[in-house]
PAPA-674907 format. One record per residue (C-alpha): residue number from 0; x negated, y negated, z negated. Coordinates in nm, 4 decimals, m for minus. Last residue first. Layout:
% residues N
{pos:NUM	xx:X	yy:Y	zz:Z}
...
% end
This chain:
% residues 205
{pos:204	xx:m6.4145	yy:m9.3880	zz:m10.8325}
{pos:203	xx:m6.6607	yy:m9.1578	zz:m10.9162}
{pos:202	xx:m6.8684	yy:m9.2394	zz:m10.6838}
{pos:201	xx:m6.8723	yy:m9.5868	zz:m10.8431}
{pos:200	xx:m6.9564	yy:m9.4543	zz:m11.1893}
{pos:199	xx:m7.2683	yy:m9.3163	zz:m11.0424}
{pos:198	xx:m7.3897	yy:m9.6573	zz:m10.9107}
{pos:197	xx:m7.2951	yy:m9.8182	zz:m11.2252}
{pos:196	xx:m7.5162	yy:m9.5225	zz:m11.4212}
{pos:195	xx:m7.8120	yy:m9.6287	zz:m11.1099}
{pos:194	xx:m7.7310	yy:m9.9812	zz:m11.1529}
{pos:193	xx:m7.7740	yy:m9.9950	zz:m11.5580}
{pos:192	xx:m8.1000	yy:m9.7780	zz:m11.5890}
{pos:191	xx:m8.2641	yy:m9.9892	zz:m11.3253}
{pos:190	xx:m8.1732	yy:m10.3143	zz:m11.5263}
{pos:189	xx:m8.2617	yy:m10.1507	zz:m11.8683}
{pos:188	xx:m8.5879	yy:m10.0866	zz:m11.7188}
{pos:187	xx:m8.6554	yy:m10.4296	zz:m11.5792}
{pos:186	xx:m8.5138	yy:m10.5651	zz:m11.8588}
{pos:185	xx:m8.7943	yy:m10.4346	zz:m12.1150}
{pos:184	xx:m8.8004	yy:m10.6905	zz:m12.3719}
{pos:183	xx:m9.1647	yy:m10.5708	zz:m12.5423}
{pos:182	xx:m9.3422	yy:m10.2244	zz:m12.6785}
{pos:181	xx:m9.0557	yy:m10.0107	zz:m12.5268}
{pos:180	xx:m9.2772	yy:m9.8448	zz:m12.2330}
{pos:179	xx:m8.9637	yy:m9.6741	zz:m12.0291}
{pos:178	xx:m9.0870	yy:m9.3984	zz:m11.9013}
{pos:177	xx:m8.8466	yy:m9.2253	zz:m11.6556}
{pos:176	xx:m8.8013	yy:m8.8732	zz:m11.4357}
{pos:175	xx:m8.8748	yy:m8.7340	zz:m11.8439}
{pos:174	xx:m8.9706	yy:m8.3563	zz:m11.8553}
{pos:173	xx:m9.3672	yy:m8.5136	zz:m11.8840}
{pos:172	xx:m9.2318	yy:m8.7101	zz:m12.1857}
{pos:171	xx:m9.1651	yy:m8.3639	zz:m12.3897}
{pos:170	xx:m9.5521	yy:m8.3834	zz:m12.4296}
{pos:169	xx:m9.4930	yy:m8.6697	zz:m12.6629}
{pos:168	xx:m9.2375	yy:m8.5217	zz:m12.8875}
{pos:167	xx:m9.3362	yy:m8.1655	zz:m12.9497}
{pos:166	xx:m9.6719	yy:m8.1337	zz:m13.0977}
{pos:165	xx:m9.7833	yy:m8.4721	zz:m13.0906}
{pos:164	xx:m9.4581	yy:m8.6106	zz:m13.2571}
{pos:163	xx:m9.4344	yy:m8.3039	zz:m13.4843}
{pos:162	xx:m9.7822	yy:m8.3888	zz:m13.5963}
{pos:161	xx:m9.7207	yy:m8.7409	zz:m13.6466}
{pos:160	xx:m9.3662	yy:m8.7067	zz:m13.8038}
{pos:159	xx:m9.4800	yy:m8.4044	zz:m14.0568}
{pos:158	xx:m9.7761	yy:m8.4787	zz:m14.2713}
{pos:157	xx:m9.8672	yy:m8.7855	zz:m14.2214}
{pos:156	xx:m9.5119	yy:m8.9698	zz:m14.1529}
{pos:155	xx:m9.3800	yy:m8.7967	zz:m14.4491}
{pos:154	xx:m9.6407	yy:m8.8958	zz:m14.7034}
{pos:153	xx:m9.6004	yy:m9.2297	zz:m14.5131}
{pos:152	xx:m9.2269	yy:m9.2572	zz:m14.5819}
{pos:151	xx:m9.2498	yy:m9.1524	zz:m14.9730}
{pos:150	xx:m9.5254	yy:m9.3519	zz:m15.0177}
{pos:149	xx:m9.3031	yy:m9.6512	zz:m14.9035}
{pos:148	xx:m8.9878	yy:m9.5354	zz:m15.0873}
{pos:147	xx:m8.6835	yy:m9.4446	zz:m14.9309}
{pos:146	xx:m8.3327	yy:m9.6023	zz:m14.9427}
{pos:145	xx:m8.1777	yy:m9.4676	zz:m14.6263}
{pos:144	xx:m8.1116	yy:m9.8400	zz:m14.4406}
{pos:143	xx:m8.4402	yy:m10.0804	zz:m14.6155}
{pos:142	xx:m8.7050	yy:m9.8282	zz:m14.6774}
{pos:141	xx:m8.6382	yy:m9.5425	zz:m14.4023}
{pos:140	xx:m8.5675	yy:m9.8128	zz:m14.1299}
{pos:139	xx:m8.8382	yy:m10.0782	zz:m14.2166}
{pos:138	xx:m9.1176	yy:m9.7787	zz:m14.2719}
{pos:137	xx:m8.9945	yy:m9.6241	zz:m13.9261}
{pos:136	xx:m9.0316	yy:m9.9869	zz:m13.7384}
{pos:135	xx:m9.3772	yy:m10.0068	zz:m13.8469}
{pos:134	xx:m9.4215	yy:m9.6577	zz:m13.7904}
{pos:133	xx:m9.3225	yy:m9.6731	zz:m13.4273}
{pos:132	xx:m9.5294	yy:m9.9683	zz:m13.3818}
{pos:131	xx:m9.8571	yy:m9.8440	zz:m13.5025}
{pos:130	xx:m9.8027	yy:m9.5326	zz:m13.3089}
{pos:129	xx:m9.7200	yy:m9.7017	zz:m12.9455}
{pos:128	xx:m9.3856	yy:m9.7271	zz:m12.8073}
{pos:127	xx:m9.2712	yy:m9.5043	zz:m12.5443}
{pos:126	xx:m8.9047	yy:m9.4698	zz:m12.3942}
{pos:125	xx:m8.8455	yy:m9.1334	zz:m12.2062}
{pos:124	xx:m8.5629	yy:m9.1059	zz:m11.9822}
{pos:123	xx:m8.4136	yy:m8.8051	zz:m11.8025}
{pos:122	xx:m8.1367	yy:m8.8440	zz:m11.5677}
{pos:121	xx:m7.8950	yy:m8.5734	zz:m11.4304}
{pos:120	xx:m7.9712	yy:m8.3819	zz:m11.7657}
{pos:119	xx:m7.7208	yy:m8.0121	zz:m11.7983}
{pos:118	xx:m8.0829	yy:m7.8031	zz:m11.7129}
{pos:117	xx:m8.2814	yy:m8.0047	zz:m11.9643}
{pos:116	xx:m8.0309	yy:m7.8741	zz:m12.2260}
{pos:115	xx:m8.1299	yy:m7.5282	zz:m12.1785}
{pos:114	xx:m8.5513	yy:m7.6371	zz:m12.1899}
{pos:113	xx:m8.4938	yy:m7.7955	zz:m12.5059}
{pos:112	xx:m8.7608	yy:m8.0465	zz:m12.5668}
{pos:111	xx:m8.6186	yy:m8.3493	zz:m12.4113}
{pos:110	xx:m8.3716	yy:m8.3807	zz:m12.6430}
{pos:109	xx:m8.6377	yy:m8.3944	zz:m12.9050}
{pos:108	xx:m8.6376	yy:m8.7556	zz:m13.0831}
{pos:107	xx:m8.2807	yy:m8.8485	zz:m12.9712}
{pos:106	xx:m8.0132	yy:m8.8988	zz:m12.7191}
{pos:105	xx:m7.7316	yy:m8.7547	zz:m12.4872}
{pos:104	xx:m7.5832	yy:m9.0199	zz:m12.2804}
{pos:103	xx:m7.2822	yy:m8.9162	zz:m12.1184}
{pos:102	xx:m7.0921	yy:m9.0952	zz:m11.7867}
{pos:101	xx:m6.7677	yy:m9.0489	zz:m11.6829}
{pos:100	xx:m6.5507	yy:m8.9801	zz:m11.9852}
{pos:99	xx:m6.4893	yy:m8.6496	zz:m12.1773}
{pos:98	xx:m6.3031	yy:m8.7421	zz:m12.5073}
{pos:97	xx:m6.5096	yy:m8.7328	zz:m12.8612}
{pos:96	xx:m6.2977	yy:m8.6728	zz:m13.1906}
{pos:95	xx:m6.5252	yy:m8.7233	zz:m13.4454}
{pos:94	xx:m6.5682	yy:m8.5018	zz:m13.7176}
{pos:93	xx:m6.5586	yy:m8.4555	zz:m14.0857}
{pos:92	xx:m6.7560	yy:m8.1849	zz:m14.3281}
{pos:91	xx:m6.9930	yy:m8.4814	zz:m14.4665}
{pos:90	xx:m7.2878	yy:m8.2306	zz:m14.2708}
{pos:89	xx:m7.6004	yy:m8.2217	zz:m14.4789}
{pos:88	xx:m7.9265	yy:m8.4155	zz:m14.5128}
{pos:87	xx:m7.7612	yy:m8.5528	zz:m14.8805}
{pos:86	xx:m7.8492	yy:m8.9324	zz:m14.8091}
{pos:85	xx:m7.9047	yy:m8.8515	zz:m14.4417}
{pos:84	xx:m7.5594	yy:m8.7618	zz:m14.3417}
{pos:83	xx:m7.4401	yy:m8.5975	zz:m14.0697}
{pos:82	xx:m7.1374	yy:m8.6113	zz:m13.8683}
{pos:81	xx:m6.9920	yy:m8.3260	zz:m13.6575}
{pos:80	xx:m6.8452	yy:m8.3820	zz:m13.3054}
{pos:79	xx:m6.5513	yy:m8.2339	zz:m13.2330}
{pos:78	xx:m6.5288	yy:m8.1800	zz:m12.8493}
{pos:77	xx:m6.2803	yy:m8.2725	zz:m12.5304}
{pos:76	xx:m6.2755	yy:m8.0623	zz:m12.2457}
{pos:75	xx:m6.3659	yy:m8.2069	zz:m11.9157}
{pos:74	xx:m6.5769	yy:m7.9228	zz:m11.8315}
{pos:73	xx:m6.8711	yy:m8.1621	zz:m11.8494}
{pos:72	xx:m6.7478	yy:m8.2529	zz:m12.1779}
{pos:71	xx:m6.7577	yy:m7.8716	zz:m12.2390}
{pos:70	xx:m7.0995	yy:m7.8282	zz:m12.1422}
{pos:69	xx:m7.2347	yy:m8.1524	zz:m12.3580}
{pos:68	xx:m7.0628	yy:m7.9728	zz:m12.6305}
{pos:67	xx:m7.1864	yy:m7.6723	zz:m12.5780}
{pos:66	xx:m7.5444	yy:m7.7301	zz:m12.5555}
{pos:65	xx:m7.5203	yy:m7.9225	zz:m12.8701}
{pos:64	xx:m7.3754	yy:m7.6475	zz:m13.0528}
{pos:63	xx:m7.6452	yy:m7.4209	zz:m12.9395}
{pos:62	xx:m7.9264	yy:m7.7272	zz:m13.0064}
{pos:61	xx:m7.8588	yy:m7.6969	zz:m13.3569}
{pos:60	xx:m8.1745	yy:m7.9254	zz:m13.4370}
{pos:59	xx:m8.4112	yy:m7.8417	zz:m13.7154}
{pos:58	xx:m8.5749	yy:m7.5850	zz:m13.4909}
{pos:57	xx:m8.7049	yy:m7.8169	zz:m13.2626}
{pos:56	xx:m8.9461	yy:m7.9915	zz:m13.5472}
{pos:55	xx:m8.8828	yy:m8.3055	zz:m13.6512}
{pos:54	xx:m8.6215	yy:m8.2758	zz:m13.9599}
{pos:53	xx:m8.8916	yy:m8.0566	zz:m14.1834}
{pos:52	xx:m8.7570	yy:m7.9578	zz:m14.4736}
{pos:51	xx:m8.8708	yy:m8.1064	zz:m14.8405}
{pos:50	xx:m8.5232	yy:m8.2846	zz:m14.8593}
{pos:49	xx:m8.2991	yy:m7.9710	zz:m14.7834}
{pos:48	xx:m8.4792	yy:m7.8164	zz:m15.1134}
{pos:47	xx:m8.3872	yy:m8.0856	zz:m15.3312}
{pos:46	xx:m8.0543	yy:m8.1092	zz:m15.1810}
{pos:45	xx:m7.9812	yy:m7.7430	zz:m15.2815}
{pos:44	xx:m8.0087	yy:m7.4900	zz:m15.0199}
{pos:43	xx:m7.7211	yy:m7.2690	zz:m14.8706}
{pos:42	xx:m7.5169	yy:m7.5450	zz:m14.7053}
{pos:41	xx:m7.8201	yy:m7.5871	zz:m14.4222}
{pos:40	xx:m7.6328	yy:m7.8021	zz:m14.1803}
{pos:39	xx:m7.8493	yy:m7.7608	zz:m13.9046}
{pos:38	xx:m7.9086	yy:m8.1007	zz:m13.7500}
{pos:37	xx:m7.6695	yy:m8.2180	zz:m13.4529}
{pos:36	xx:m7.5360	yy:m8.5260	zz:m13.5783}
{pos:35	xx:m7.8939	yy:m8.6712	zz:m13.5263}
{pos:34	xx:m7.8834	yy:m8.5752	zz:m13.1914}
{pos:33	xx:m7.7062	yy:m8.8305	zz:m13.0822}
{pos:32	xx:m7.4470	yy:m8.7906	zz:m12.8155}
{pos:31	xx:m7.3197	yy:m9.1204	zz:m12.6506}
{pos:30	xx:m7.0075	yy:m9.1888	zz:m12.4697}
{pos:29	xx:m6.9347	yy:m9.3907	zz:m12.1066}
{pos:28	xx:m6.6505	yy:m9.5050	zz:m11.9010}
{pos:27	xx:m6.5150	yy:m9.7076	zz:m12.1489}
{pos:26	xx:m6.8278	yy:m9.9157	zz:m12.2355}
{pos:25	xx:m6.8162	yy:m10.0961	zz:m11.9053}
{pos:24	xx:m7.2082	yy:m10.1430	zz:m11.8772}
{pos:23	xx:m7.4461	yy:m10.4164	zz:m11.9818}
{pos:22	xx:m7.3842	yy:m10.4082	zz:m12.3120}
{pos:21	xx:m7.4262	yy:m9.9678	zz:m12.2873}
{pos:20	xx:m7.7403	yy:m10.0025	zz:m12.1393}
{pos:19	xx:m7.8521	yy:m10.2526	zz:m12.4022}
{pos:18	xx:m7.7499	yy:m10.0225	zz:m12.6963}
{pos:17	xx:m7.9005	yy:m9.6956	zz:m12.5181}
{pos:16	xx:m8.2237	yy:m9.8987	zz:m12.5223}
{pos:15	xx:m8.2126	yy:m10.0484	zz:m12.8457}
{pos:14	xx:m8.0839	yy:m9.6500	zz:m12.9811}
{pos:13	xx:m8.4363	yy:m9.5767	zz:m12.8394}
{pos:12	xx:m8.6461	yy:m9.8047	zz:m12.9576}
{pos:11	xx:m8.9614	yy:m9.5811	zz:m13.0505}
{pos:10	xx:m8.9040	yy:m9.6082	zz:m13.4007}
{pos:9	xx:m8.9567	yy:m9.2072	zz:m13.3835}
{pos:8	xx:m9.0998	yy:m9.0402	zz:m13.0960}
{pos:7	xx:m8.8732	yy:m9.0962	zz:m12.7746}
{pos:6	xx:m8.5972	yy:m8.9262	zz:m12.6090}
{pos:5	xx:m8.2961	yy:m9.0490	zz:m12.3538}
{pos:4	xx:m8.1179	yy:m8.7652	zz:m12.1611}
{pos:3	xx:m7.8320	yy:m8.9021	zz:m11.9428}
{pos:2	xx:m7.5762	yy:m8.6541	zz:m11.7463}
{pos:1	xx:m7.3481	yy:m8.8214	zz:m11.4974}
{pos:0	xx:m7.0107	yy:m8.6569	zz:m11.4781}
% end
């Protein structure tokens, strides 16, 4: 099985990326882990308090359940993936059903952080957008798909995503073997991306 990590700060364009590989690819061969199914569930707080927490530092992330998922699909065992939600920033309690296939992408804001998971990466990609566009495309996300207010997504952006993203997220990009810069139509990236999974898929045929 080929082993894909794919990070990048927030708004950076990573689920376009992972989209555009997987357009270009035969989807049946290949599934996708985001980590945002993977944040600590947190039952014990109110939503009030789960709202003030901070989602981008490492330790928001169950990265033990994580780490055994992506094991056991590599043991060609199949997992139960957990679904989050962001209006109550809690686990809805039902699962997906996800079958080992040939290829797995594993992707979000700190997968390249974790130094166990970095071990189970064949592949690790890091796609880069600058700070003005990253928040750009963070205030259209938050305001227009999860409801937020404006000065509710700045306040957040100041005091959490920008440190977090220099603290963590950026020098994670020094783990990555690619950096895809995400400010434009990158096909010559998605291109490369796309023969060396078809490559792998080969072999395994």
């Amino acid at each position: 099985m080929l082993v894909i990590g794919i990070a990048g700060g927030t708004g950076s364009g990573k689920t376009t990326v992972v989209n555009k590989i997987l357009q270009q690819l035969n989807i049946e061969g290949v599934n996708v882990l985001s980590q945002d199914n993977y944040y600590h569930d947190n039952p014990n707080l109110t939503l009030s308090e789960r709202e003030v927490l901070n989602y981008d530092h490492p330790k928001s992330i169950d990265f033990d359940l994580m780490l055994q998922h992506v094991k056991a699909l590599k043991n060609h065992q199949q997992i139960e993936q957990p679904i989050y939600s962001f209006v109550t920033h809690s686990r809805t309690g039902d699962h997906v059903t996800v079958e080992p296939k040939n290829v797995l992408i594993v992707e979000g804001i700190l997968v390249l952080t974790n130094k166990e998971l970095l071990k189970e990466f064949n592949l690790k990609v890091f796609v880069h957008a600058d700070s003005d566009e990253r928040l750009i495309r963070r205030i259209r996300r938050d305001t227009q798909e999860r409801g937020r207010d404006l000065q509710e997504v700045l306040h957040r952006y100041q005091t959490t995503l920008k440190p977090m993203h220099q603290e963590f997220i950026e020098p994670s990009k020094n783990e990555a073997d690619l950096i895809v810069p995400n400010m434009r139509q990158n096909s010559v990236a998605i291109d490369f991306l796309t023969t060396v999974i078809n490559n792998s898929l080969k072999k395994v045929h």
